[in-house]
Legacy VTK file of the C-alpha trace (Angstrom):
# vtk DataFile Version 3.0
C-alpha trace
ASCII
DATASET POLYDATA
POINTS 458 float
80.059 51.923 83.155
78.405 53.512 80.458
77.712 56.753 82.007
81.800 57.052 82.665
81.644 56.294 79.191
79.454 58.557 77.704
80.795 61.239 80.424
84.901 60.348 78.627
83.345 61.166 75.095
81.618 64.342 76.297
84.771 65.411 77.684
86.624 64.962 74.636
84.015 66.404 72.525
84.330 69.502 74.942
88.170 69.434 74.589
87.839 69.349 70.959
85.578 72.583 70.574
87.985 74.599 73.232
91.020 73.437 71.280
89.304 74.617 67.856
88.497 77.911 69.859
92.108 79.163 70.326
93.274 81.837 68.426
96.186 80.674 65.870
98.935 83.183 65.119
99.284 82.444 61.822
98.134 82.753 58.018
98.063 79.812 55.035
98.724 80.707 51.925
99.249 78.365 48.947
98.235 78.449 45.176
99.700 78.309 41.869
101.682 80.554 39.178
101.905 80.447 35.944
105.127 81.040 33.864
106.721 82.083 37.618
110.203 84.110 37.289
112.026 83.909 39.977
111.175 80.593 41.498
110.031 82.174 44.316
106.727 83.830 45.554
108.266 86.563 47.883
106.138 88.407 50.780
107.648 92.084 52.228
105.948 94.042 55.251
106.956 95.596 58.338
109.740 93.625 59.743
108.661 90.523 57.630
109.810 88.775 54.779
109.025 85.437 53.337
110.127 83.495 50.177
108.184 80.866 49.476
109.511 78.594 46.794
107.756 77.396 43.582
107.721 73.953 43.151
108.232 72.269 39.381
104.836 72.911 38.336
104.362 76.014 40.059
102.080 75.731 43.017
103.350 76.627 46.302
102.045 76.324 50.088
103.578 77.785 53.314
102.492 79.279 57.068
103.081 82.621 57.682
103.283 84.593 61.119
102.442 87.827 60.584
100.743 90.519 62.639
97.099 91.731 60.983
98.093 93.987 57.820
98.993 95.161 54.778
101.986 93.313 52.620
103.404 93.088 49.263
103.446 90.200 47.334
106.162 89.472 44.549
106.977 87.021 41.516
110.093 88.328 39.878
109.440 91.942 39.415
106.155 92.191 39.225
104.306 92.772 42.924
100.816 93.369 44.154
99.204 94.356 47.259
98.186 91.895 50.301
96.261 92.728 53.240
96.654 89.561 55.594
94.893 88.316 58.615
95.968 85.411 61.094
93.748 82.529 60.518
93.540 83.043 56.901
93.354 80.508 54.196
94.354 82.032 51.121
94.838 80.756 47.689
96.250 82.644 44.918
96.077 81.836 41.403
98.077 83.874 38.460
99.387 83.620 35.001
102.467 86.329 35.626
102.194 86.975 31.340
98.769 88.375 32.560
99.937 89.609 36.275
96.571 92.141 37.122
94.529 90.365 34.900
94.504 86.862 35.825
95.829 87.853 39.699
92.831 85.695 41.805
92.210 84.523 45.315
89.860 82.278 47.165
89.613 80.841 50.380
89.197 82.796 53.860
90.646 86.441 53.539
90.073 85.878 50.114
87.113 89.134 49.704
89.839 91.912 50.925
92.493 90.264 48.498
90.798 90.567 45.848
89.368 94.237 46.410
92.653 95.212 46.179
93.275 93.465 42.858
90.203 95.093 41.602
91.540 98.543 43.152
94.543 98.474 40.598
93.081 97.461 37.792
90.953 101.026 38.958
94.383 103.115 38.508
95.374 101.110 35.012
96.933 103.448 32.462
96.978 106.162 35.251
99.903 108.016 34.053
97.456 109.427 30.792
95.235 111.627 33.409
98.884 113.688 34.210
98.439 115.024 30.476
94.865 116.161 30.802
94.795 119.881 31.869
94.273 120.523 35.840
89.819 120.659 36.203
89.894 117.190 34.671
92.598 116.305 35.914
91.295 116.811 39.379
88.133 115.503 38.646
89.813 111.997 37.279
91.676 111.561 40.966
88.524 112.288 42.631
86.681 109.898 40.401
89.080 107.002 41.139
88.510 107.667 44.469
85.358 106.947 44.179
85.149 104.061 42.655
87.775 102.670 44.823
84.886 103.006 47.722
81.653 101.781 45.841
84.221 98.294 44.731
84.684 98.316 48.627
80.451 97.999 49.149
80.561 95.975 46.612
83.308 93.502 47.680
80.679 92.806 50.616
83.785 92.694 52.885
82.658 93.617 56.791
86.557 93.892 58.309
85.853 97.414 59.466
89.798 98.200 60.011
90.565 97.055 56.930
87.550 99.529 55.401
89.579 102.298 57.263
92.263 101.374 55.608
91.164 101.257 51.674
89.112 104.495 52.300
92.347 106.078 54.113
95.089 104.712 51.439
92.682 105.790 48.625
92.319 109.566 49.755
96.095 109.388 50.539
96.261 108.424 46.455
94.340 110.937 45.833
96.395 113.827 47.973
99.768 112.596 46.366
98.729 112.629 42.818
97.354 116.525 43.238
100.739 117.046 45.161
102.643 115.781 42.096
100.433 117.115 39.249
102.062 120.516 39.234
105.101 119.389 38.018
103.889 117.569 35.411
101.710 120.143 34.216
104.474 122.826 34.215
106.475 120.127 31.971
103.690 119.703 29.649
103.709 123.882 29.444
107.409 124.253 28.947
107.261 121.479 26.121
104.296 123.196 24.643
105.933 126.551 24.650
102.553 127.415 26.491
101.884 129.676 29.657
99.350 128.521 32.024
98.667 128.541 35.996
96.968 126.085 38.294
93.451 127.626 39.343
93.393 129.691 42.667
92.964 127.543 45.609
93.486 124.414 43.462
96.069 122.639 45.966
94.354 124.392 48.878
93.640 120.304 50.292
97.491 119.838 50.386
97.958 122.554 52.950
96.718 121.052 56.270
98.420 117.462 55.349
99.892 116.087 58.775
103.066 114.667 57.840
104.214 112.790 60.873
101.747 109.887 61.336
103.612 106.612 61.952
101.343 103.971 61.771
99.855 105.926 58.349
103.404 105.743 57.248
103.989 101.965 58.335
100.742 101.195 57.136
99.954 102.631 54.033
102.493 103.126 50.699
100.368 106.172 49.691
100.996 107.910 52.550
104.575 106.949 52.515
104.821 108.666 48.739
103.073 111.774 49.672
105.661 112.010 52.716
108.438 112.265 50.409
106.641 114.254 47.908
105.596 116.894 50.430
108.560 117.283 52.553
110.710 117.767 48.677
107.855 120.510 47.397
109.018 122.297 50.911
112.289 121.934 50.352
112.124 122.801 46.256
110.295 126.272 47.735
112.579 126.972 50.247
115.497 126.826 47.089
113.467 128.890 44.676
113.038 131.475 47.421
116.695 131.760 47.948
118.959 130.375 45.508
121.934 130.228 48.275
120.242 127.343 49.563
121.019 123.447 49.071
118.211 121.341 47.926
119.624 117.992 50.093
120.764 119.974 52.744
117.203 122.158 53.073
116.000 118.720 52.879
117.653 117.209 55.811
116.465 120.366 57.665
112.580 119.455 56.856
112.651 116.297 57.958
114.254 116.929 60.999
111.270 118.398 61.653
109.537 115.260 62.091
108.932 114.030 65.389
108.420 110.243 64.361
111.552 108.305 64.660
110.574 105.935 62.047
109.729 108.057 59.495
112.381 110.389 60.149
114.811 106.902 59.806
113.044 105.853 56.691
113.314 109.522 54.995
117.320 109.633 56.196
117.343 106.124 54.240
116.222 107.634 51.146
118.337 111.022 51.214
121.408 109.079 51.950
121.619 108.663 47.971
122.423 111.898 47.662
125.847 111.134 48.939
127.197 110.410 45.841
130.655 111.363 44.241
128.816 114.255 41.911
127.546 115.740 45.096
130.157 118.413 46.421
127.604 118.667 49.541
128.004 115.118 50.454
130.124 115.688 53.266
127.831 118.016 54.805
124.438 115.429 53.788
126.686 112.645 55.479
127.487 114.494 58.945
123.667 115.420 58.997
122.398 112.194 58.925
124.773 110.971 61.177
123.758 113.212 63.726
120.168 112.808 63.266
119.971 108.659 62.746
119.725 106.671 66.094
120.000 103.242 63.671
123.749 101.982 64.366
123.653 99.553 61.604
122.243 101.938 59.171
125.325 104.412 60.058
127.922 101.783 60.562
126.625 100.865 56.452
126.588 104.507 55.660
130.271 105.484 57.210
131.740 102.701 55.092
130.413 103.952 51.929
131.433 107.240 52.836
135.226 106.072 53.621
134.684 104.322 49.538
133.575 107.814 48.246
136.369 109.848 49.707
138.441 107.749 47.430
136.350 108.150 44.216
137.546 111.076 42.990
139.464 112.916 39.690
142.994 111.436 39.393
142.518 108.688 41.435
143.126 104.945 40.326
140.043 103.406 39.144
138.194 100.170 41.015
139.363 97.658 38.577
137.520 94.576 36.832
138.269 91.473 34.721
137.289 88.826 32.377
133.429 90.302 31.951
131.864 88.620 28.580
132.287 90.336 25.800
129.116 90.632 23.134
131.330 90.158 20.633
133.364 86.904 21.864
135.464 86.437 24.422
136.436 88.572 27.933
137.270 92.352 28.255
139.588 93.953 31.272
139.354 97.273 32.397
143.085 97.117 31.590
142.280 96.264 28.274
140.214 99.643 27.693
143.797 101.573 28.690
145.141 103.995 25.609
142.218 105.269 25.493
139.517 107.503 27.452
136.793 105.504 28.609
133.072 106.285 28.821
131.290 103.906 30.802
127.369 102.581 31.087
125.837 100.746 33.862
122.513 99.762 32.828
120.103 96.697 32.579
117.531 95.260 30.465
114.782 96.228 33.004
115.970 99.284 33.815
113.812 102.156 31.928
115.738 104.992 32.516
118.553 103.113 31.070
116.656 102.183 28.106
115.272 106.096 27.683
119.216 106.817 27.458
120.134 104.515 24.805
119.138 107.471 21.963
121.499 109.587 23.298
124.159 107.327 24.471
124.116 106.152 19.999
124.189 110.588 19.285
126.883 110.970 21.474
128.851 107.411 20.117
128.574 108.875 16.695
129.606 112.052 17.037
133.077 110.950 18.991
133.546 107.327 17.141
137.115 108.971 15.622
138.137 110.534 18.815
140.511 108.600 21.603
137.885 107.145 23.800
135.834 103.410 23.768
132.133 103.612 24.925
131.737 100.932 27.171
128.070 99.511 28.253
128.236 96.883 31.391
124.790 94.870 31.782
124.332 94.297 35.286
121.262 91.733 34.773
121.799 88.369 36.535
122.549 85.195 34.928
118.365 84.527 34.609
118.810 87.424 32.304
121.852 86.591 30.136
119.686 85.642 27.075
118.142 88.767 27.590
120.863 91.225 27.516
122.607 89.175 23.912
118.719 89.722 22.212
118.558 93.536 23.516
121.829 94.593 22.805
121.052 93.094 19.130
117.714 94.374 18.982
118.187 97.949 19.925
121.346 97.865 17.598
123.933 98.752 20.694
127.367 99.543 19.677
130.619 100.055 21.127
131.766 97.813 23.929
129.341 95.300 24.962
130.046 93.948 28.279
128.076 91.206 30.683
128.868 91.842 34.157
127.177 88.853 36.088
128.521 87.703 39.242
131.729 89.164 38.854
129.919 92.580 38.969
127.693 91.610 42.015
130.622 90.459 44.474
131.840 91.796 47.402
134.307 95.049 46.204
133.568 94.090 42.204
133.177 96.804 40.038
129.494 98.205 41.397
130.087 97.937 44.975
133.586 99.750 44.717
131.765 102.645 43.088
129.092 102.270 45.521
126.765 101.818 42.831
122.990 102.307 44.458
121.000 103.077 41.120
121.351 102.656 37.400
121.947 104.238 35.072
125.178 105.188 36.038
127.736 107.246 34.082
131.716 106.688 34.771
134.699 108.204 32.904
138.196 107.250 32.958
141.012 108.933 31.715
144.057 107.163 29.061
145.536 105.204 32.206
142.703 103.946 33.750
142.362 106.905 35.871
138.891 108.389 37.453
137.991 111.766 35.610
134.254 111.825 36.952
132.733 108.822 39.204
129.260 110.073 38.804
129.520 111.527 34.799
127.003 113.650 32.908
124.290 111.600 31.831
124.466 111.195 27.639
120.996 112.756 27.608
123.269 115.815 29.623
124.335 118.481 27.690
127.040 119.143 30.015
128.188 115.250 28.970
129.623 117.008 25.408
130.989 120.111 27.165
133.533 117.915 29.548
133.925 116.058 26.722
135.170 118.874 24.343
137.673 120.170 27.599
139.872 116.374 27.428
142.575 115.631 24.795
140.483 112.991 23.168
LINES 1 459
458 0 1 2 3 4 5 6 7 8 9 10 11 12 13 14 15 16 17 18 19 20 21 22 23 24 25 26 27 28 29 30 31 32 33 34 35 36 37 38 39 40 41 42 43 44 45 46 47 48 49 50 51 52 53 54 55 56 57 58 59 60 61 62 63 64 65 66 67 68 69 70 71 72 73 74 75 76 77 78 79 80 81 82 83 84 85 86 87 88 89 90 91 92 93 94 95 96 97 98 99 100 101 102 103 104 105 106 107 108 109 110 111 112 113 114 115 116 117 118 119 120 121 122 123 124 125 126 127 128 129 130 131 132 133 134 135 136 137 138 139 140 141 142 143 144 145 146 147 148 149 150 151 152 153 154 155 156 157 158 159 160 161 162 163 164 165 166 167 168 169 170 171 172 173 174 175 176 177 178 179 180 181 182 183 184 185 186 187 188 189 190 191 192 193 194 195 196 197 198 199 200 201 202 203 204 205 206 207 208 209 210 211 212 213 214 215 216 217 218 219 220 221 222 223 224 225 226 227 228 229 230 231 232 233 234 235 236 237 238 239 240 241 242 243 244 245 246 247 248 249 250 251 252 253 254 255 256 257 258 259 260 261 262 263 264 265 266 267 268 269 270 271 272 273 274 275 276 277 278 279 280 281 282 283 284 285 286 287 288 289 290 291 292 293 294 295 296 297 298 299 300 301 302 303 304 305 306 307 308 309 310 311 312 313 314 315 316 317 318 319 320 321 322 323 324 325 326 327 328 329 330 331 332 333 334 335 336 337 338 339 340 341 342 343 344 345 346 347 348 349 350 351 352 353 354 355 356 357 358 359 360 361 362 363 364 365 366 367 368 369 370 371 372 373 374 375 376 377 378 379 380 381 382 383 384 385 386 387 388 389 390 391 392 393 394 395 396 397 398 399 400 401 402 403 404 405 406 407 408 409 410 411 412 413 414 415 416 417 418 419 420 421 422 423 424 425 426 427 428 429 430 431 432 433 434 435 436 437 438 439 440 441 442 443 444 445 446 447 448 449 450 451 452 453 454 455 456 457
């Protein structure tokens, strides 16, 4: 009897170290955050995404399927780099006041994590090296580089793919900020009055840059910038050589050229801005991607905002909206704006750009404040952001007509997604009765803004 015994328990102890044997398909990952935004800790990567919520005091805990690989991590706007593995246990702990500072991990997977917090804090203030002139400049990239590989020995992480893929994502780093120096640099000349050319042979890396590697592309976001960076340069060359050409559409040609369906899909993605109700080409950029896309949801999305465009243009009725909060008290109408031309801002707290218009946008204001026409500014920040927009629009001193667009602006065929609004800022101008003069206007910061202007009876 007590050999059956002993024979059950050595069975089960058997059972038990087979069971803990078996691969899982799956990652932990839990931790805690710090003055969260968002209540949510979101995770992006190749045909994944995840929101995890925060709970009241901020920790969070979840199981993730994934395949091996690199992710994104976000909480509210700010993001950073995840390379997971199944059978992780990963903690993450974060004050988001101090996100690369305080951004920590433990647990299993926890030594790549937190190389790759260490690799940004590596790249910190980068934007300063594009003013240095192009031998330190050079010698800066090439430094980071470095240093991205001795924190990688240092890390004492063994993953050998996941060495591959630091060393290979930091010399892609490297090749896209010596593709995009040049135009800084020539910037830097022109505002300097200064003449000066790059040293012979100085982009000489650039020129044997294989362009159409997909899992490079799905794989690393380096790779994925120098992509776009490259196949513009070609097409920015191709238009300097002969000034007949069409940036978008020489553009379209390039990355035809690319035999990889998903990056060719992914670039046709990101041109597909350019149709737009500025661009007279966007016909032709439309067809062209319609021929070359093999993603019938992508085109299905694309015709309709096509059919939308067709109908955004001069003398046409505006796309209408109502009841947006006023700065000032109370609701404004696009109706209400009617008498009078109509100069409209889409912008949003967080939106740079925007903000880097705002100068302009008060010139502009002032120098037309007697004519016929209200400057209207519509904040498209959600309702987490309502605060915001009132201290902003009092802190930066905004004047003319201060609008809050909030849900009303986000729904289905409101104001944004009538005028198939994919970026801010955007610039629209309507005539006396509510009319479209320009769907896509002159930027303030645009001379060209004063000149169309100075043609209207305002």
């Amino acid at each position: 009897m007590k050999k059956i015994v002993f024979l059950l328990a050595l069975l089960a102890v058997i059972s038990c170290q087979e069971e803990a044997k078996k691969p899982v398909d799956y990652a932990l990952f839990s931790g805690k955050v710090t003055n969260g935004r968002g209540g949510v800790v979101r995770i992006n990567g190749e045909n994944f995404t995840k929101e995890i919520p925060l709970a009241s005091d901020g920790t969070f805990s979840d199981t993730l399927r994934i395949a091996d690989g690199p992710y994104q991590m976000f909480i509210g706007r700010e993001y950073s780099n995840l390379y997971l593995k199944k059978g992780d246990q990963l903690s993450l702990s974060i004050d988001v006041t101090a996100f690369d500072e305080t951004l920590k991990y433990t647990g299993v997977g926890s030594e790549r994590n937190n190389h790759l917090v260490n690799s940004i804090l590596v790249y910190e203030n980068e934007e300063d090296n594009f003013a240095l002139d192009p031998i330190p400049f050079k010698a800066k990239i090439k430094e980071h580089k470095t240093k991205i590989d001795s924190l990688l020995v240092a890390s004492g992480v063994k993953d050998e793919t996941f060495i591959a893929f630091c060393k290979k994502n930091a010399h892609y780093k490297y090749l896209y900020d010596l593709d995009v120096y040049p135009y800084y640099y020539n910037q830097r000349l022109k505002n300097e009055s200064k003449e000066g050319s790059l040293p012979e042979g100085y982009l000489e890396e650039l020129k044997t840059i294989d362009l159409d590697i997909e899992e490079d592309y799905k794989q690393s976001s380096a790779y994925k910038r120098l992509v776009m960076s490259s196949i513009s340069d070609r097409a920015a060359n191709a238009v300097k050589k002969d000034s007949t050409k069409v940036m978008d559409l020489v553009f379209l040609d390039e990355v035809n050229k690319i035999k990889s369906q998903v990056i060719k899909e992914d670039l046709l993605r990101n041109l597909s801005i350019a149709i737009s109700p500025s661009n007279e080409y966007a016909k032709a950029v439309y067809e062209g991607i319609m021929k070359e896309s093999k993603d019938e949801e992508f085109k299905r999305e694309l015709t309709e905002k096509f059919d939308v465009l067709k109908k955004l243009v001069k003398g046409e009725p505006s796309p209408t909206f109502e009841d947006y909060e006023n700065y000032k008290g109370g609701t404004t109408s696009l109706k209400d704006l009617e008498g009078k031309y109509a100069y409209i801002d889409v912008w949003a707290t967080w939106c740079q750009p925007c903000l880097q218009e705002l100068p302009y946008l008060k010139e502009v204001e002032k120098e037309y404040r007697a004519k016929n026409i209200h400057f209207v500014s519509i904040s498209v920040d959600n309702e987490r952001a309502h605060e915001a927009w009132k201290k902003m629009v009092a802190a930066k001193e905004m004047t003319g007509v201060q609008l809050y667009g909030g849900k009303n602006y986000r729904k289905e065929g409101g104001f944004g997604s009538s005028y198939v609004i994919d970026g801010i800022p955007r610039f629209i101008l309507l005539d006396k009765k509510g009319n479209i003069v320009s769907a896509d206007a002159p930027r303030p910061s645009d001379p060209r803004l004063k000149d169309l202007l100075n043609s209207l009876d305002i």
